[in-house]
C-alpha positions, 0 to 999 in steps of 0.5 A: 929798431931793436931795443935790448936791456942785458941784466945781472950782477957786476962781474958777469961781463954785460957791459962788455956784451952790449960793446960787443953788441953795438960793435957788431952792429957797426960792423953790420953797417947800422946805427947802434948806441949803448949806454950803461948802469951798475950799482955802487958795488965793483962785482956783485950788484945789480947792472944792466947794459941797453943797446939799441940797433937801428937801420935809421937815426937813433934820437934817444940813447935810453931804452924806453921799449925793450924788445928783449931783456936778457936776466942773468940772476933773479933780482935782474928779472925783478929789477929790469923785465917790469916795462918788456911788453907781454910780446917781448922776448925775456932771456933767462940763466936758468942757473940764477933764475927760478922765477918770471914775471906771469904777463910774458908770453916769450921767456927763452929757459936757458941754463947759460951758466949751467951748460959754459961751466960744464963745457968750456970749465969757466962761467967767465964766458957766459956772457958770450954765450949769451950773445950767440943766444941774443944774436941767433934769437933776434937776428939783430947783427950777423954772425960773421960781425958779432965774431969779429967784435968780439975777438976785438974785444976779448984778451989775446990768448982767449979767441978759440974758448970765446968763439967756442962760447959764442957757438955754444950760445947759437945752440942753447938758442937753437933748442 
């Protein structure tokens, strides 16, 4: 079982990321459930989005151990990363984030934001790049399904730039 918590303010798209996550996960023929939070305010607080992937039953639908907790912005990595395990994995937007936790042994340094800008003009897609760095890192769903949820799920119009996004986040991961 992997448990996954993806953090940052509204509007940065992660309550469509862990969809799309728990999505592939069932296309990937496992068990996957995904909940979701978000302050009061529409785009610009503080939300997180929790996905656990599983080959067995899932008996509790809360993140209660997380594998990885991807931070999108700082006041996520303060907010979201205090129960990851010194072991876990902390993904982080190095655009957003200058600061993480001493105790984490496992912190992947990604200028997510930064590097979807300069390539594709848009930090609209950031949140898939994230994925393609989540999936390339952990494994927890194939390539071909988080490629498939995810042109389900985005805009007719926008599937060339996602798969782009996805692809750059595979690389980001890779380095």
């Amino acid at each position: 079982m992997i448990e996954m918590r993806l953090s940052g303010s509204g509007g940065q798209g992660l309550i469509l990321a862990g969809i799309i996550l728990a999505e592939a996960a069932l296309l990937d023929g496992k068990m996957a459930i995904q909940s979701q939070s978000y302050g009061p305010e529409a785009r610009g607080g503080a939300s997180k989005s929790e996905v656990i992937i599983s080959e067995k039953a899932i008996h509790y639908p809360k993140v209660t151990n997380p594998n990885l907790v991807l931070a999108m912005t700082q006041e996520a990595v303060d907010k979201y990363s205090k129960d990851l395990p010194a072991d876990g994995i902390l993904m982080i937007d190095t655009t957003f984030v200058k600061k993480v936790p001493d105790h984490l042994k496992n912190v992947y340094h990604l200028p997510i934001t930064e590097r979807v800008t300069a390539e594709l003009g848009k930090a609209l897609f950031a949140n898939i790049v994230a994925l393609g760095a989540i999936v390339a890192t952990t494994k927890a769903v194939s390539v071909e399904s988080i490629t498939t949820a995810i042109l389900h799920r985005v805009p007719k119009g926008t599937e060339d730039i996602n798969k782009r996004a996805l692809e750059l986040g595979i690389a980001l991961a890779a380095k």
